[in-house]
C-alpha positions, 0 to 999 in steps of 0.5 A, a space after each residue: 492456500 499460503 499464497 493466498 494467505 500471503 496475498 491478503 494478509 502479508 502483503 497488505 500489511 507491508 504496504 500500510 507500514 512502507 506508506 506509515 514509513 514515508 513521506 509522500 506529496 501533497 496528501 497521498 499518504 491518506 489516500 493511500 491507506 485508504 485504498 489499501 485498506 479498501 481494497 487489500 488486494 488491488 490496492 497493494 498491487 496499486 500502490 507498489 506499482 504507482 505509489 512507490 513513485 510518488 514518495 518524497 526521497 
């Protein structure tokens, strides 16, 4: 029951603040609020995979 907790909650909420945190190109930031919004759990798994190579170093 925690992971799942974990998962949904923690997670999501990690990746919403890392994408508040940084700069990204062109307006990938929107966007990518909105699908981790849209969808908690793939969307996180979306972002950390693509999304954190898309950020502005």
């Amino acid at each position: 029951m925690l992971i799942i907790l974990v998962f949904v909650i923690l997670l999501p909420l990690i990746a919403l603040i890392d994408i508040v945190k940084n700069e990204f190109t062109n307006s990938n930031k929107l966007i990518w609020v909105l699908v981790v919004l849209l969808f908690p759990f793939i969307g996180t798994i979306l972002y950390f995979i693509i999304g954190t190579k898309q950020k502005i170093k």
